[in-house]
N, C-alpha and C positions, 0 to 999 in steps of 0.2 A: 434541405429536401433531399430525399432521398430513393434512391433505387432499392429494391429488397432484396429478388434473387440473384444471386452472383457477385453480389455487394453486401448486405447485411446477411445475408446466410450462404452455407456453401453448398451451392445446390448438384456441383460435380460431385464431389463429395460424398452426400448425402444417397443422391440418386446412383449411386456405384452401390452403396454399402446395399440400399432396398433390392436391387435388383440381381447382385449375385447370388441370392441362395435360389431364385426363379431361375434363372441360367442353369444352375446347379440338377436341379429339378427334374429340368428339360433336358439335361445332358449334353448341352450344350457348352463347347470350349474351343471351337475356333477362330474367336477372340477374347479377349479380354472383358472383363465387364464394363471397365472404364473406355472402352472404345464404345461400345455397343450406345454408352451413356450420351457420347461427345455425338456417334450420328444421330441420338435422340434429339438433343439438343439444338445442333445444329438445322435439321429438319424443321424443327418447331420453331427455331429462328428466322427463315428461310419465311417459311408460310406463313409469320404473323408481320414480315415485310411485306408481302405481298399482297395480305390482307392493309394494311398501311397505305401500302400505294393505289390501291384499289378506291380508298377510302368511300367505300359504299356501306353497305349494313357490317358492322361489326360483330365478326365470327369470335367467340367466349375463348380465354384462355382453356381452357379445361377442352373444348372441341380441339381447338388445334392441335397440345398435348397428344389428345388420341388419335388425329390422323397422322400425327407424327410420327407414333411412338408404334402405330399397326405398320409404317412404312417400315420401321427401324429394323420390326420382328421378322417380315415376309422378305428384308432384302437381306436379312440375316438366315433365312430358309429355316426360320422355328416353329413349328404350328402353335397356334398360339389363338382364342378366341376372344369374345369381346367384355368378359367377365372379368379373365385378365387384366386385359389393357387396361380397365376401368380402374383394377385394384392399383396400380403401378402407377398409372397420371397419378390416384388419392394420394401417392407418398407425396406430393408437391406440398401438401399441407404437412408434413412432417420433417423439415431440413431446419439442420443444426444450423447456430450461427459460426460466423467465422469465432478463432479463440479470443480475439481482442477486441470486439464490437461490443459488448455489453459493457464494459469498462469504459471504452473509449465513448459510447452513447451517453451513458451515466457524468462521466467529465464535462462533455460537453454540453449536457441538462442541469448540472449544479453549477457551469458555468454563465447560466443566464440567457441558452440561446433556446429558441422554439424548432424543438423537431419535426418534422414532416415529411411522410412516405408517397411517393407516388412507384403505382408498379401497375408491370401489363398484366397482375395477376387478376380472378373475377372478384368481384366482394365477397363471396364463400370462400374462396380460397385464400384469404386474406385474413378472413377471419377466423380463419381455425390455424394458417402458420403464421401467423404473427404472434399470436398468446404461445404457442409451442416455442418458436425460436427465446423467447423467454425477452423481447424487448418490447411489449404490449403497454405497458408502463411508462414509457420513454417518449412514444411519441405524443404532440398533441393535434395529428390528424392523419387517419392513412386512407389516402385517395385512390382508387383505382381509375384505369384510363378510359375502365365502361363508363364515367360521367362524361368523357369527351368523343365517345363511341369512337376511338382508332386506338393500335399501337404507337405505344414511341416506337421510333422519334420524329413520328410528324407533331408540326409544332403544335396545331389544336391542344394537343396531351397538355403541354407546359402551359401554354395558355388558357389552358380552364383551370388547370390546377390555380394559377396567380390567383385570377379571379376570383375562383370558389372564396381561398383566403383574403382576397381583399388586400394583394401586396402587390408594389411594383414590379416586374419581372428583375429588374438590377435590382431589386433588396433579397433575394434570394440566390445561394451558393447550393446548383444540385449536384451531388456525389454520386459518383458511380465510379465501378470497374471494368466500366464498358464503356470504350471509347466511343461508339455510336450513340449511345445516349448520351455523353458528356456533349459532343457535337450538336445535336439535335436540341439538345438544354441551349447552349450559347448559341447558336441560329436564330429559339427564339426570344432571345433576349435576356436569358438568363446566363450569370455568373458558374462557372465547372469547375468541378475538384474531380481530379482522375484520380482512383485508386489501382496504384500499378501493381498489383498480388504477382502478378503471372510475370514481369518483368517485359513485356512488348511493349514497340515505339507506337507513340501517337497515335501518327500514319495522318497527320491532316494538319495542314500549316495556315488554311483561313478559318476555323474555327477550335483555337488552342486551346487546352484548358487554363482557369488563371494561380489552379494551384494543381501540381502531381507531388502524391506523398506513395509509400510503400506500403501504407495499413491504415485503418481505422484509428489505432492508438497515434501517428504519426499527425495525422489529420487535426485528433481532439490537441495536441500541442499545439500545431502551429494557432489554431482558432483560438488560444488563450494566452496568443502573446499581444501585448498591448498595443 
Protein backbone atom coordinates (compact mmCIF):
# COMPACT_ATOMS: atom_id res chain seq x y z
CA UNK A 1 0.00 0.00 0.00
CA UNK A 2 0.89 2.98 -0.95
CA UNK A 3 1.15 6.80 -0.38
CA UNK A 4 1.00 8.81 -3.88
CA UNK A 5 2.10 12.26 -3.56
CA UNK A 6 5.74 12.59 -2.62
CA UNK A 7 6.16 9.00 -3.03
CA UNK A 8 4.77 7.78 -6.29
CA UNK A 9 4.84 11.24 -8.05
CA UNK A 10 6.99 14.15 -7.55
CA UNK A 11 4.93 16.59 -6.45
CA UNK A 12 7.98 19.30 -5.38
CA UNK A 13 8.90 18.87 -8.54
CA UNK A 14 6.05 19.09 -10.45
CA UNK A 15 4.47 21.94 -8.58
CA UNK A 16 7.96 24.15 -9.13
CA UNK A 17 7.78 23.52 -12.93
CA UNK A 18 3.43 24.71 -12.94
CA UNK A 19 4.15 27.42 -11.06
CA UNK A 20 7.16 29.38 -12.34
CA UNK A 21 5.86 30.90 -15.54
CA UNK A 22 2.79 32.40 -13.00
CA UNK A 23 5.60 33.80 -10.92
CA UNK A 24 7.09 34.77 -14.13
CA UNK A 25 3.88 36.56 -15.08
CA UNK A 26 3.47 38.42 -11.89
CA UNK A 27 6.89 39.68 -11.96
CA UNK A 28 7.63 38.13 -9.31
CA UNK A 29 11.46 36.97 -8.20
CA UNK A 30 12.14 37.42 -4.74
CA UNK A 31 12.30 33.96 -4.19
CA UNK A 32 12.71 31.11 -5.99
CA UNK A 33 9.79 29.21 -7.33
CA UNK A 34 10.96 26.13 -5.53
CA UNK A 35 10.68 27.95 -2.16
CA UNK A 36 7.32 29.56 -2.83
CA UNK A 37 6.33 25.60 -3.59
CA UNK A 38 7.99 24.18 -0.25
CA UNK A 39 5.75 27.24 1.86
CA UNK A 40 2.90 25.79 -0.20
CA UNK A 41 3.30 22.63 0.83
CA UNK A 42 4.27 23.00 4.04
CA UNK A 43 1.08 25.21 4.86
CA UNK A 44 -1.09 22.50 3.37
CA UNK A 45 0.74 20.15 5.62
CA UNK A 46 0.41 22.08 8.56
CA UNK A 47 -3.63 22.61 8.12
CA UNK A 48 -4.51 19.09 7.01
CA UNK A 49 -2.71 18.03 10.68
CA UNK A 50 -4.70 20.06 12.12
CA UNK A 51 -7.72 19.29 10.30
CA UNK A 52 -6.46 15.38 11.72
CA UNK A 53 -6.35 16.37 15.12
CA UNK A 54 -9.43 18.22 15.08
CA UNK A 55 -10.99 15.01 13.77
CA UNK A 56 -14.38 16.68 13.25
CA UNK A 57 -16.00 16.99 9.61
CA UNK A 58 -13.31 16.53 7.12
CA UNK A 59 -12.18 19.67 5.26
CA UNK A 60 -11.56 18.25 1.10
CA UNK A 61 -7.93 18.15 -0.07
CA UNK A 62 -8.56 20.51 -2.79
CA UNK A 63 -9.94 23.32 0.16
CA UNK A 64 -6.91 22.98 2.04
CA UNK A 65 -4.68 23.19 -1.14
CA UNK A 66 -6.47 26.70 -1.56
CA UNK A 67 -6.21 28.11 1.83
CA UNK A 68 -2.78 27.17 1.57
CA UNK A 69 -1.74 28.18 -1.35
CA UNK A 70 -3.91 31.98 -0.87
CA UNK A 71 -1.66 31.98 2.33
CA UNK A 72 1.46 31.13 0.27
CA UNK A 73 0.60 34.23 -2.39
CA UNK A 74 -0.46 37.10 0.27
CA UNK A 75 2.63 36.18 2.62
CA UNK A 76 4.59 36.25 -0.45
CA UNK A 77 2.94 40.09 -1.33
CA UNK A 78 1.49 38.89 -5.02
CA UNK A 79 -1.95 39.89 -5.83
CA UNK A 80 -3.24 37.23 -6.94
CA UNK A 81 -7.30 36.13 -7.03
CA UNK A 82 -9.26 33.17 -6.66
CA UNK A 83 -9.48 32.11 -10.38
CA UNK A 84 -5.91 31.74 -9.94
CA UNK A 85 -5.37 29.75 -7.00
CA UNK A 86 -8.04 27.49 -8.26
CA UNK A 87 -5.90 26.97 -11.60
CA UNK A 88 -2.60 26.07 -9.59
CA UNK A 89 -4.36 23.67 -6.73
CA UNK A 90 -5.85 21.77 -10.56
CA UNK A 91 -1.96 21.19 -11.21
CA UNK A 92 -2.30 18.63 -8.30
CA UNK A 93 -3.97 16.36 -10.83
CA UNK A 94 -1.09 16.88 -13.15
CA UNK A 95 2.41 15.61 -11.32
CA UNK A 96 4.96 13.47 -12.90
CA UNK A 97 5.99 10.21 -11.34
CA UNK A 98 9.23 9.86 -9.83
CA UNK A 99 11.92 8.30 -12.82
CA UNK A 100 11.94 4.76 -11.31
CA UNK A 101 8.20 4.08 -10.07
CA UNK A 102 6.62 2.80 -12.98
CA UNK A 103 9.45 0.09 -13.51
CA UNK A 104 9.83 -0.55 -10.00
CA UNK A 105 5.53 -0.74 -9.81
CA UNK A 106 5.55 -2.95 -12.84
CA UNK A 107 8.29 -5.37 -11.02
CA UNK A 108 6.56 -5.67 -8.35
CA UNK A 109 2.89 -6.49 -10.17
CA UNK A 110 4.70 -9.18 -12.49
CA UNK A 111 6.12 -10.27 -9.24
CA UNK A 112 2.83 -11.56 -7.73
CA UNK A 113 2.09 -8.77 -5.11
CA UNK A 114 -1.32 -6.61 -4.93
CA UNK A 115 -0.91 -2.90 -5.25
CA UNK A 116 -2.73 -0.48 -3.17
CA UNK A 117 -2.91 3.42 -2.91
CA UNK A 118 -4.15 5.15 -0.05
CA UNK A 119 -3.73 9.12 -0.29
CA UNK A 120 -4.99 12.34 1.46
CA UNK A 121 -5.76 13.29 -2.10
CA UNK A 122 -10.16 13.73 -2.91
CA UNK A 123 -11.50 10.99 -5.22
CA UNK A 124 -11.52 13.69 -8.20
CA UNK A 125 -8.19 14.39 -7.57
CA UNK A 126 -7.14 10.87 -7.75
CA UNK A 127 -8.92 10.26 -10.37
CA UNK A 128 -7.53 12.47 -12.85
CA UNK A 129 -3.47 12.12 -11.30
CA UNK A 130 -3.39 8.85 -11.09
CA UNK A 131 -4.20 7.88 -15.09
CA UNK A 132 -1.68 11.18 -15.76
CA UNK A 133 1.05 9.82 -13.54
CA UNK A 134 0.85 6.93 -15.99
CA UNK A 135 0.60 4.09 -12.89
CA UNK A 136 -3.50 3.63 -13.24
CA UNK A 137 -2.74 0.18 -14.55
CA UNK A 138 -0.67 -0.94 -11.53
CA UNK A 139 -2.84 -0.55 -8.97
CA UNK A 140 -5.61 -3.00 -7.83
CA UNK A 141 -7.30 -0.23 -5.54
CA UNK A 142 -6.81 3.44 -4.88
CA UNK A 143 -8.49 4.58 -1.62
CA UNK A 144 -8.79 7.95 -0.63
CA UNK A 145 -8.93 9.00 3.16
CA UNK A 146 -12.43 10.68 2.43
CA UNK A 147 -13.83 7.04 3.08
CA UNK A 148 -12.32 7.34 6.59
CA UNK A 149 -13.19 11.13 6.68
CA UNK A 150 -9.55 12.40 8.39
CA UNK A 151 -6.01 12.76 7.11
CA UNK A 152 -3.16 10.51 7.67
CA UNK A 153 -1.81 9.84 9.93
CA UNK A 154 -4.46 9.27 12.17
CA UNK A 155 -4.85 5.72 12.37
CA UNK A 156 -8.77 5.69 11.26
CA UNK A 157 -6.96 6.34 7.58
CA UNK A 158 -5.16 2.83 7.76
CA UNK A 159 -7.73 1.26 9.58
CA UNK A 160 -10.49 1.59 6.94
CA UNK A 161 -8.28 1.14 4.40
CA UNK A 162 -7.38 -2.77 5.94
CA UNK A 163 -11.02 -3.21 6.28
CA UNK A 164 -12.37 -1.68 3.04
CA UNK A 165 -9.70 -4.65 1.69
CA UNK A 166 -10.65 -7.17 4.02
CA UNK A 167 -6.68 -7.61 5.18
CA UNK A 168 -5.12 -7.95 8.37
CA UNK A 169 -3.26 -4.66 9.25
CA UNK A 170 0.28 -6.91 9.61
CA UNK A 171 -0.44 -8.40 6.03
CA UNK A 172 0.17 -5.13 4.56
CA UNK A 173 3.69 -3.21 3.86
CA UNK A 174 2.59 0.73 3.47
CA UNK A 175 5.38 2.83 1.47
CA UNK A 176 6.08 6.15 1.92
CA UNK A 177 8.65 8.90 1.76
CA UNK A 178 7.27 10.51 4.49
CA UNK A 179 8.18 9.52 7.71
CA UNK A 180 5.01 10.64 9.27
CA UNK A 181 3.02 8.51 7.43
CA UNK A 182 5.31 5.49 7.60
CA UNK A 183 4.84 6.14 11.57
CA UNK A 184 1.25 6.59 11.55
CA UNK A 185 1.03 3.25 9.22
CA UNK A 186 3.14 1.15 12.05
CA UNK A 187 1.09 2.83 15.09
CA UNK A 188 -1.81 1.32 13.51
CA UNK A 189 -0.62 -1.85 13.07
CA UNK A 190 0.73 -1.91 9.87
CA UNK A 191 4.21 -2.92 8.54
CA UNK A 192 6.55 0.54 6.82
CA UNK A 193 8.88 0.85 4.14
CA UNK A 194 10.44 4.48 4.18
CA UNK A 195 11.44 5.76 1.01
CA UNK A 196 14.61 7.94 1.85
CA UNK A 197 14.70 10.15 -1.70
CA UNK A 198 15.77 13.24 0.34
CA UNK A 199 18.37 11.43 2.40
CA UNK A 200 16.98 12.60 6.14
CA UNK A 201 16.98 10.50 9.50
CA UNK A 202 13.91 8.81 10.61
CA UNK A 203 13.67 10.94 13.52
CA UNK A 204 11.51 8.23 15.61
CA UNK A 205 12.81 5.38 17.49
CA UNK A 206 9.23 3.81 18.82
CA UNK A 207 7.77 3.57 15.67
CA UNK A 208 10.64 2.39 13.07
CA UNK A 209 10.17 1.51 9.84
CA UNK A 210 10.84 -2.32 9.05
CA UNK A 211 12.38 -1.63 5.69
CA UNK A 212 14.36 1.93 4.46
CA UNK A 213 15.50 1.62 0.73
CA UNK A 214 16.68 4.88 -1.42
CA UNK A 215 13.90 4.56 -4.29
CA UNK A 216 11.18 2.70 -5.61
CA UNK A 217 13.55 0.58 -7.84
CA UNK A 218 15.43 -0.41 -4.44
CA UNK A 219 12.30 -1.38 -2.79
CA UNK A 220 10.87 -3.57 -5.90
CA UNK A 221 14.35 -5.65 -5.27
CA UNK A 222 14.41 -6.17 -1.98
CA UNK A 223 10.39 -7.47 -2.12
CA UNK A 224 11.65 -10.06 -4.72
CA UNK A 225 14.09 -11.71 -2.80
CA UNK A 226 12.93 -14.97 -1.48
Amino acid sequence: MFDFYGTVVDMQGSLTRAITPYLEKKGYDKNPPGRLVTWWRRTHFENSMIDALLHRDHTPYRQIGFEALDYTLERAGIEHNDVEVRELVNEITRLDPFPDVVQALTDMKNHGLKLYLLSNGDPDLLAAGVPFSGTDHLWDRVISVAEADSFKPHQKTYQTAASLLGLGRGEILFVANHAFDCIGAKAAGLRSAFIDRRKRPFGNSRYPADVKVSDMAELASVLKRP
